[in-house]
Structure formats: structure tokens, C-alpha cells
C-alpha positions in Angstrom: -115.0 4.1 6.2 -111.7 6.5 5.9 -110.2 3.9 7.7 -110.7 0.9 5.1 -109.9 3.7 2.3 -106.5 4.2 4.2 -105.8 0.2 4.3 -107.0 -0.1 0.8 -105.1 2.9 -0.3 -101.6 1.2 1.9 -102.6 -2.2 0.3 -102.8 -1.1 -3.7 -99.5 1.1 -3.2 -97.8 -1.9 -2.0 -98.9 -4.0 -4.3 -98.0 -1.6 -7.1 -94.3 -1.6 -5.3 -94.0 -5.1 -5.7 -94.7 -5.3 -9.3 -92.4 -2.7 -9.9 -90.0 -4.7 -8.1 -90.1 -7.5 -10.1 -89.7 -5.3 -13.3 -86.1 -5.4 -13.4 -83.5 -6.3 -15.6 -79.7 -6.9 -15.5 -77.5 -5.4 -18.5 -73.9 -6.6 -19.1 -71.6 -5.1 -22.0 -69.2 -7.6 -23.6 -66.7 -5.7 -25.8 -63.7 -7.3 -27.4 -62.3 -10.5 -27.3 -63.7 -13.5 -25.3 -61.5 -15.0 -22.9 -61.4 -15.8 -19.1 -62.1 -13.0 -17.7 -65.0 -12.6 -19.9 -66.5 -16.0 -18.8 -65.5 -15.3 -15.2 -67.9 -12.1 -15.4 -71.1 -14.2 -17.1 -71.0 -16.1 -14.4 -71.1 -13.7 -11.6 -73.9 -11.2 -13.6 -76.2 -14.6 -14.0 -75.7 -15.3 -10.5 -76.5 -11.7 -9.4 -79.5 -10.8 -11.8 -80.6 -14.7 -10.4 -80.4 -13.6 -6.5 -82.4 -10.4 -7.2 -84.6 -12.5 -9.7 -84.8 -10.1 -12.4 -87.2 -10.6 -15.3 -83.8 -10.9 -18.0 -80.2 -10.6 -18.4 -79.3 -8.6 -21.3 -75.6 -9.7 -22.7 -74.7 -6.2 -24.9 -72.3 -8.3 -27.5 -69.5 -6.5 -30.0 -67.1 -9.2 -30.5 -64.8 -10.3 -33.1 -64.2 -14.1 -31.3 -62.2 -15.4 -28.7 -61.2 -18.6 -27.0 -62.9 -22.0 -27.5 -62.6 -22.6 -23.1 -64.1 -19.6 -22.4 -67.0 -19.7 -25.0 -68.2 -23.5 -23.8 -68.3 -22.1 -20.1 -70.4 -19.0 -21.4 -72.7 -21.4 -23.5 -73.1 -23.5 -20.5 -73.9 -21.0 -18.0 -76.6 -19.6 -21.1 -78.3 -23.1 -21.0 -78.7 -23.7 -17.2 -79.3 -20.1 -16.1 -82.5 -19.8 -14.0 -82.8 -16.4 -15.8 -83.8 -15.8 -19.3 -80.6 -14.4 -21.2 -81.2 -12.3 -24.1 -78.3 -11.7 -26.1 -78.3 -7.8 -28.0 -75.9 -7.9 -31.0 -75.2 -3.9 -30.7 -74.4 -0.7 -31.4 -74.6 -0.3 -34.5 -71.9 -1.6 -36.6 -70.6 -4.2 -33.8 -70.8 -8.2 -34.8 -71.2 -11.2 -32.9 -68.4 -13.3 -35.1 -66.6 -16.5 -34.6 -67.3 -17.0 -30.8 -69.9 -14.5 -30.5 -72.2 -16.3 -32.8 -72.0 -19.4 -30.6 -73.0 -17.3 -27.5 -75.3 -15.6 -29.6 -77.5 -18.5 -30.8 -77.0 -20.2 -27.1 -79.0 -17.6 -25.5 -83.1 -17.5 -24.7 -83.6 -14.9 -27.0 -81.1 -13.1 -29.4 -81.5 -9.8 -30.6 -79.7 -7.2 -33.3 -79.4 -3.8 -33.3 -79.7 -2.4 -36.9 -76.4 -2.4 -39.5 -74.9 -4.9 -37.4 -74.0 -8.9 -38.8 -73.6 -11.8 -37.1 -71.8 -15.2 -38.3 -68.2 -16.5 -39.6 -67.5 -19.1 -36.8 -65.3 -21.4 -38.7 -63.0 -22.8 -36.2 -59.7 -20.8 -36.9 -58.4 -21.2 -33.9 -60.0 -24.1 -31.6 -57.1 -24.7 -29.8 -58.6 -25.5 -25.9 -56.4 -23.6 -23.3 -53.9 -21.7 -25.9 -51.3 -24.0 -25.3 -48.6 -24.1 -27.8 -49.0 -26.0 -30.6 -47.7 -27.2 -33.7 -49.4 -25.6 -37.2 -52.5 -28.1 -38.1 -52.8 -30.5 -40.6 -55.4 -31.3 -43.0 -57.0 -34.0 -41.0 -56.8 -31.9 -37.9 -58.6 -29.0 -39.4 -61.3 -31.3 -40.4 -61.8 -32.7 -37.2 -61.6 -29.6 -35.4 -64.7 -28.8 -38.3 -67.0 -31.3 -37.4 -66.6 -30.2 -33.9 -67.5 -27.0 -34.5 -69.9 -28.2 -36.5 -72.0 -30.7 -34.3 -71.3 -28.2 -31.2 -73.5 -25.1 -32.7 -76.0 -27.7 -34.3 -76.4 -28.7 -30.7 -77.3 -25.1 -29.4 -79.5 -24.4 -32.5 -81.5 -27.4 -31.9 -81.6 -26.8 -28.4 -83.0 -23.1 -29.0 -84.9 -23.7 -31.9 -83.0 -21.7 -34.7 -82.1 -22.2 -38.0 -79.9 -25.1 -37.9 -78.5 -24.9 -41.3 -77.5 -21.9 -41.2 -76.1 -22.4 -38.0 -73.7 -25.4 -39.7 -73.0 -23.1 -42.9 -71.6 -20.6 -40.4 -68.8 -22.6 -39.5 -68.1 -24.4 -42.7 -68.9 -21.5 -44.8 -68.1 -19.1 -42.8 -70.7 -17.7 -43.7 -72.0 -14.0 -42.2 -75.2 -12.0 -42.1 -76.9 -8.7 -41.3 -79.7 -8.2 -38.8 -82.7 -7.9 -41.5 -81.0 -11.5 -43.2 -80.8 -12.9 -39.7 -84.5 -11.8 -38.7 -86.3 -13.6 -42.2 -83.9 -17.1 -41.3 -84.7 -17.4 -38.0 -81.5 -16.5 -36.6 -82.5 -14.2 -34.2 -86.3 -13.0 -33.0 -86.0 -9.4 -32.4 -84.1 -6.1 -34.2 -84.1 -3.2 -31.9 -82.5 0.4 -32.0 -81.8 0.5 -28.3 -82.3 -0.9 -25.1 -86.0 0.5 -24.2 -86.9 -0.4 -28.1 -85.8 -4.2 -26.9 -87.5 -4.4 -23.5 -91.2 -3.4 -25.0 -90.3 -5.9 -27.8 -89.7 -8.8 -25.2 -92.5 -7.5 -23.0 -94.9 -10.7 -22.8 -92.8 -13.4 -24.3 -92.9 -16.5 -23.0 -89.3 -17.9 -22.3 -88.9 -21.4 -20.8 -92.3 -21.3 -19.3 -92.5 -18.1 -17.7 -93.9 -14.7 -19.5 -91.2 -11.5 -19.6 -92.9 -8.6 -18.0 -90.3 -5.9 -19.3 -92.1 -2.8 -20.8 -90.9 -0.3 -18.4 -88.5 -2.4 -16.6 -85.7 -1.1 -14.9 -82.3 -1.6 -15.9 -79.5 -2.5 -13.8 -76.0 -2.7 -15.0 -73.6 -5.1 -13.7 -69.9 -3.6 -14.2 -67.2 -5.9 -14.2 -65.1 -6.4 -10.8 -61.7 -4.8 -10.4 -60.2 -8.4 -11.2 -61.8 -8.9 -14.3 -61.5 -5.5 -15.6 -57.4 -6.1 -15.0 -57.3 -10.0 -16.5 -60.0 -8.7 -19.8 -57.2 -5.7 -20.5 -54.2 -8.2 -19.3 -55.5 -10.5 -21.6 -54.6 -9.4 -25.0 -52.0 -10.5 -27.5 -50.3 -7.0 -27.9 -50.4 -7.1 -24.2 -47.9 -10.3 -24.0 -46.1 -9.5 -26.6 -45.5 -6.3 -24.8 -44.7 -8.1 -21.6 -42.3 -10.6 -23.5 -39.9 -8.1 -25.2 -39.5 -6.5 -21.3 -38.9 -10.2 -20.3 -36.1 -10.3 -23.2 -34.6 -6.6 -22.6 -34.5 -7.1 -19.2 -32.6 -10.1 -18.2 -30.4 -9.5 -21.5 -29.7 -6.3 -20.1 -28.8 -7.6 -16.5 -26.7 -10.1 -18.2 -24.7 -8.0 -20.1 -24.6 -5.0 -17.5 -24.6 -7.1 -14.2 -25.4 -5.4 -11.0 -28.2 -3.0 -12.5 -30.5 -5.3 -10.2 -33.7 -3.2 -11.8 -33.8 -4.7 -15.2 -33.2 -7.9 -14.1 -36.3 -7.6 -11.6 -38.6 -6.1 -13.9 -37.4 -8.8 -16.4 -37.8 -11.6 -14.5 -41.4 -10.5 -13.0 -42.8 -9.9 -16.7 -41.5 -13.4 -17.9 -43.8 -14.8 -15.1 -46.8 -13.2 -16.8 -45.8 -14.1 -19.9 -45.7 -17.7 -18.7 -49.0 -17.3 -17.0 -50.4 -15.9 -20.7 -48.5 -18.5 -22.5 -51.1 -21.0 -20.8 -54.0 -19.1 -22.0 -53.7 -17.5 -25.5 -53.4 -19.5 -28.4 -49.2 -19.3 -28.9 -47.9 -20.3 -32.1 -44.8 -22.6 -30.8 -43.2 -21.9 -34.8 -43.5 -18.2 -34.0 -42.0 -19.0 -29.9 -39.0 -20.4 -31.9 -38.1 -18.4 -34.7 -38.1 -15.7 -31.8 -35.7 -17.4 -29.9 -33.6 -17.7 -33.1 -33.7 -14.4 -33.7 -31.9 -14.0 -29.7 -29.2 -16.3 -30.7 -28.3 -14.8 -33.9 -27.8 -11.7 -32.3 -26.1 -13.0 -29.2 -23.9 -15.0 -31.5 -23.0 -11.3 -33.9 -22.2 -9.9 -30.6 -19.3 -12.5 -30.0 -18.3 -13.2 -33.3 -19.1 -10.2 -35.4 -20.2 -11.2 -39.1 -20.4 -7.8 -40.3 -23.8 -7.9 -39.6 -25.1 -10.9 -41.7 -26.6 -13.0 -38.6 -27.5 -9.5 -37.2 -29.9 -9.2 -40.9 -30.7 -12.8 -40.3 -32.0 -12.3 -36.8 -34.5 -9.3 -37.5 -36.0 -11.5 -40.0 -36.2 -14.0 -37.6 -37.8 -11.9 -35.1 -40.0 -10.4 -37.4 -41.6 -13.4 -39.5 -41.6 -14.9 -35.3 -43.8 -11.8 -34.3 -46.1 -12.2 -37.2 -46.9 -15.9 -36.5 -46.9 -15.6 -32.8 -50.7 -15.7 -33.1 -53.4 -16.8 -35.4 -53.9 -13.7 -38.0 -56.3 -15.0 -39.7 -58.6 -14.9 -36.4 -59.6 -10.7 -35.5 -59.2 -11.7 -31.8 -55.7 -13.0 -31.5 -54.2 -10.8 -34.6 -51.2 -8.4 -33.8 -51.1 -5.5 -35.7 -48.0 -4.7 -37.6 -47.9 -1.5 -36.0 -46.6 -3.7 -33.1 -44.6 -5.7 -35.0 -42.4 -3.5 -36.9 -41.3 -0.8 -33.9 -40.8 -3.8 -32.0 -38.6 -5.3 -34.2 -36.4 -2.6 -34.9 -36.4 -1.7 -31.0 -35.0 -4.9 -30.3 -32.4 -5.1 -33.0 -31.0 -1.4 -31.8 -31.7 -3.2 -28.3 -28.5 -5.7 -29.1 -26.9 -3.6 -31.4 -25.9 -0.6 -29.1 -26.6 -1.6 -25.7 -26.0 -5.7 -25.4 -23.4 -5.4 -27.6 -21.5 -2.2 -26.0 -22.2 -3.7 -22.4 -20.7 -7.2 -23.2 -18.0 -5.6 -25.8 -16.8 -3.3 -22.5 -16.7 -6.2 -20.3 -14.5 -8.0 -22.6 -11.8 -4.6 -22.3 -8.5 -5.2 -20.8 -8.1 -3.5 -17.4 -7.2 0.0 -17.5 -7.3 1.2 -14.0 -6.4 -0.2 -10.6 -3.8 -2.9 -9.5 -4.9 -5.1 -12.6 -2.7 -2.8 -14.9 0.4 -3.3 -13.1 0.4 -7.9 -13.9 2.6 -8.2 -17.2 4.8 -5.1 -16.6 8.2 -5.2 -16.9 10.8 -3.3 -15.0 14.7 -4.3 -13.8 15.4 -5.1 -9.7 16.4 -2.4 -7.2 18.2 -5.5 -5.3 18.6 -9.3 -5.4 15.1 -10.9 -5.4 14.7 -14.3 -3.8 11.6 -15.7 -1.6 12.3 -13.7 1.2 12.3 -10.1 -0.7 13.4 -7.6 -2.7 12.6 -4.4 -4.1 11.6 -3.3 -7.5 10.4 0.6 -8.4 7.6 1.0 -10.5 4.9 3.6 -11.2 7.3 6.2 -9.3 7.2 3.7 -5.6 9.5 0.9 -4.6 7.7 -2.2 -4.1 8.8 -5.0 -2.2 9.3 -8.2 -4.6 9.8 -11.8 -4.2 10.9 -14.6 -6.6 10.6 -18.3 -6.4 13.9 -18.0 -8.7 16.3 -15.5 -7.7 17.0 -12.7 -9.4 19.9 -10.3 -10.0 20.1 -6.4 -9.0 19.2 -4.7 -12.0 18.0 -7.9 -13.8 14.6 -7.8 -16.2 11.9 -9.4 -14.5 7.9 -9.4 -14.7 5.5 -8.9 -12.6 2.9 -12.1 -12.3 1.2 -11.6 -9.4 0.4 -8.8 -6.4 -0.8 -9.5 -3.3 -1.6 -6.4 -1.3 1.6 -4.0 -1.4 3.8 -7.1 -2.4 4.6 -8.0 -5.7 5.3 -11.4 -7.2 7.8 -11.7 -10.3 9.7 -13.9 -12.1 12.7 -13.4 -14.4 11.7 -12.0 -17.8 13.5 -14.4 -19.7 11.6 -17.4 -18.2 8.0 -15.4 -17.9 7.2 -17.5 -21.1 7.7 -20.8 -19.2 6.1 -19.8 -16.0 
């Protein structure tokens, strides 16, 4: 009899270890802008909350929107995950806009924290892999509408949300709180916090299968070294950073040559600006009134205007900065407070340094050998080809002539090769 209690007894408490096995949930914290890196890590925390077959992902969102690329892979990974994904607009004050409110209505089961809003997904900024490209026209923009518009009528239908609201968010831009969300069907669940959210889901039924989560355990999935790098890499203040050490530093190896450093560090930050380039959305208007802004001050520094192209060149660079990205979209908006130290950085960058450096370059010789060409001074001795001697500089010099010259005769110097100088008469130095 104590021996069946014992097996019973081993038999219940593994049982009850299994079932507390499968109460588990993955938890992932999207914060900022959506871009590669932040697709990149989706995919990884629905592949790992998959292998230990958790009972949900939560996706923590607080975003103001991101890239068009990235946001279709997310949405795709949402709708053929073999785990239910629960999207939690949160903390408090955060917003699922623009992009977030496609991921948002993609997932199995959205979710808002209180005083939070969720909407504005016009299509500022569709542009697919943030190639360069040329400001929109009106037909474009409507295109690039409907798009938007038939892509998130797609994943409302598909989850069973308020479609028309869905559609007015992008043409309308329209945006809404949690409680407003809740009453149209937006979302299904407002919760404070996490455990307020997992006894809410607790014994919903999601693609067949009912969530046991009340009590769950939560299990964070950070992001990986690599994407941690690429999602603070990939920012626009970040490239514009990187770009003006592109600019200062080959500039600066140009005009002082033989630094070697600036020149390296230039070159190295113009390959990750490239690399960026490829990725953000880059305003090509904004690339080339930036270049403009280069050339007016590169032209000031030869050919001095008393400062008019230098004026015309921080303009440039400035109205180049503002349009370099989108400001009308949160995500891809650089702040003045970028803008304007940058601008007057680089204009003190030519005025001082590019145009000292290439100014000093342009110096006649002062010191050395160089000094002595052009001098004038009268023959020791009869000069010919095969030698003479001239004094100069307190030292007699041997001289030779392809004319000959006459002791105590004018002549110039034209040449000097090693301790022997070549001249010529001074009254023919103009002809020669």
C-alpha cells in the first residue's frame, strides 16, 4: 500500500511538472523604429518560443513606424507562426503608429495597455529598401495609398478586425486610444501589465488551440549582440553622423596629405554610410543639395568671394540636412538639434582648417634648396658647361651654363642638382 502511495505520489508530481512546463510564454520588447534588425529578431524569438512550444509570444510594441521591408517580413512571420502572437501596445503612453499598427492588427491577439493609441498608418514613406528616390508625385502617392490600403484590409480580414477602421487609418490617418480601440474591435484585450494580460488570455482559443496562461511563466528573449548593434546602427542621426566623418575625413586628408588617420577613419565611415544608404529611406534632393553645399565651399577656398558662396553653401547644407529624410514620418525625422551644430561644424570645418591646410600648400617655399631657384647673384669665374663657380648664401657653389657667362656677369639660378647649380645669364632668364 505505501508503495502504490509512493508511485501515485511520483506519478501526480510529474504530471503537475509537465503542465507547468507547458505554461510558458516568450516576451519580446520592440522599442523604436522598425527596421532590419528589428525583423531579423521576430524571427529568431518566433523560432525560439516555437522550439520550446510556449503557449504565446508576447511582442511588447512602442513604436512610432519604420520601414515598409521590414514590416511585410514581420506581418508574414505573424501569419505563419506556429505560435499564437499577442501583440501588447505598452507602457503607458507608447503607440503602435504608422508601421506598428500593421504589426499590430497582424497578430493573433492584440492588446493595449491603458493611455496608450494606436493608428496613423498613412503611407509617408513606402519607399521598399530606402533607396534614393526622387520626391513623389500626385499619382505616385495615390498608388502607394491604395497599397497601403488593400495591404491592412488584407490583415484585418484575415484576423477578423474592424476593417474600416483599418482603411481610415491609412487614408485618414486616423488614431485612437485603447478604450476607442476596445468598443471598434481593434484590439480584444486592455491590460495594466503583463500578469494583468496573461489571466485575460488564459482560456482563449487562438487558431484552434485554447491559451493556458494564468500563471504562466515568462521568458524573455533579449536581442543578439548583432541586432542590438544593427537596431542602434540603424538610425538616421546615426548616418548622418557617420556621413559628416566620411566628409571631414577625406577632406581633411586631401587638404593635409599624409595624416593617414583621417583619411582611414573617413574612408571606413563612407562604407557604412553606403551600406545605410541602401536601407533608410535617403532623400536623393537632400544627397545633392549636400554635395552642393561641398563644392561651394571647395570653390570659396580657391577663389575667395568674400564669403558669398561660403553663405550659399551653409544654406545648402542646411535645407540638404533637413530633407535628407522624410520629417513628416517620427521614425526617419532628424532633429534640428542635429542639424544646426552640424551645420555650423562643417562650415568652421572648411573655413579654418580646409581652407588653412590647402591655403598653406599653395605658399611659396621658404626653407630648403627650393628657396635658392630664381636668385640672382654675379659669377666668381667664367661659367660654361663644364663649370664655374658662383657664391651665394655665404658658400661658393660650382655653376654651369649652357651659354657662357662672364666673371662677374648677372646670372640666375634655374636649376640645382645636388651641390651643383644650373644658371643662365640674367638678361636671357626671360627667354629660357
Amino acid at each position: 500500500m505505501h508503495r502504490r502511495f509512493l508511485i501515485l505520489t511520483a506519478l501526480w508530481s510529474l504530471l503537475l511538472a509537465v503542465v507547468a512546463r507547458a505554461e510558458t510564454a516568450s516576451l519580446i520588447h520592440i522599442d523604436g523604429a522598425i527596421g532590419p534588425a528589428t525583423a531579423d529578431y521576430v524571427t529568431r524569438a518566433i523560432g525560439e518560443a516555437a522550439r520550446r512550444q510556449d503557449q504565446c509570444l508576447i511582442v511588447e510594441l512602442d513604436t512610432p513606424g519604420g520601414l515598409l521591408d521590414s514590416t511585410k517580413t514581420i506581418v508574414e512571420q505573424f501569419l505563419a507562426s506556429p505560435v499564437p502572437i499577442v501583440v501588447y501596445v505598452a507602457p503607458s503612453g507608447a503607440t503602435a503608429a504608422s508601421a506598428g499598427c500593421f504589426i499590430t492588427l497582424a497578430s493573433d491577439v492584440a492588446a493595449m495597455a491603458p493611455a496608450t493609441t494606436i493608428g496613423a498608418a498613412h503611407p509617408v514613406q513606402i519607399g521598399s529598401s530606402g533607396t534614393a528616390e526622387p520626391p513623389q508625385d500626385d499619382t505616385m502617392k495615390q498608388k502607394l495609398e491604395n497599397y497601403a490600403v488593400s495591404y491592412i484590409e488584407t490583415i484585418a480580414t484575415k484576423r477578423k478586425r474592424n476593417i474600416e477602421w483599418a482603411k481610415s487609418s491609412v487614408k485618414e490617418s486616423a488614431a485612437i486610444t485603447a478604450d476607442k480601440a476596445l468598443e471598434l474591435k481593434v484590439i480584444e484585450i486592455i491590460a495594466k501589465d503583463t500578469d494583468d494580460l496573461l489571466r485575460q488570455l488564459d482560456g482563449r482559443e487562438v487558431n484552434h488551440r485554447k491559451l493556458k496562461t494564468a500563471g504562466a511563466k515568462i521568458t524573455e528573449i533579449p536581442m543578439s549582440t548583432s541586432e542590438l548593434v544593427f537596431q542602434k546602427l540603424w538610425r538616421p542621426e546615426v548616418m548622418f553622423i557617420l556621413m559628416l566623418v566620411a566628409i571631414y575625413g577625406i577632406i581633411g586628408e586631401i587638404s593635409h596629405p599624409g595624416t593617414v588617420l583621417p583619411g582611414v577613419l573617413g574612408a571606413f565611415a563612407l562604407v557604412l554610410v553606403l551600406y545605410m544608404g541602401a536601407i533608410l529611406p535617403v532623400n536623393s534632393a537632400g544627397v545633392a543639395l549636400i554635395f552642393l553645399a561641398l563644392i561651394l565651399f571647395a570653390i570659396d577656398v580657391f577663389a575667395p568671394t568674400h564669403g558669398i558662396l561660403t553663405f550659399g553653401g551653409i544654406v545648402a547644407f542646411f535645407v540638404g540636412s533637413l530633407m535628407l529624410f522624410d520629417r513628416s514620418d517620427p521614425a526617419m525625422r532628424l532633429p534640428l538639434s542635429y542639424i544646426v551644430p552640424a551645420t555650423l561644424i562643417t562650415a568652421a570645418f572648411f573655413l579654418f582648417i580646409v581652407t588653412k591646410g590647402l591655403r598653406a600648400q599653395r605658399l611659396p617655399v621658404k626653407v630648403g634648396s627650393e628657396t635658392l631657384l630664381g636668385r640672382k647673384t654675379p659669377a666668381v669665374t667664367p661659367i660654361d658647361s663644364q663649370g664655374g663657380k658662383v657664391f651665394l648664401e655665404g658658400c661658393y657653389w660650382k655653376a654651369v651654363s649652357d651659354s657662357p657667362v662672364g666673371k662677374g656677369q648677372i646670372v640666375e639660378i634655374i636649376a640645382l642638382h645636388g651641390l651643383t647649380m644650373r644658371v643662365t645669364p640674367a638678361a636671357t632668364s626671360s627667354a629660357a
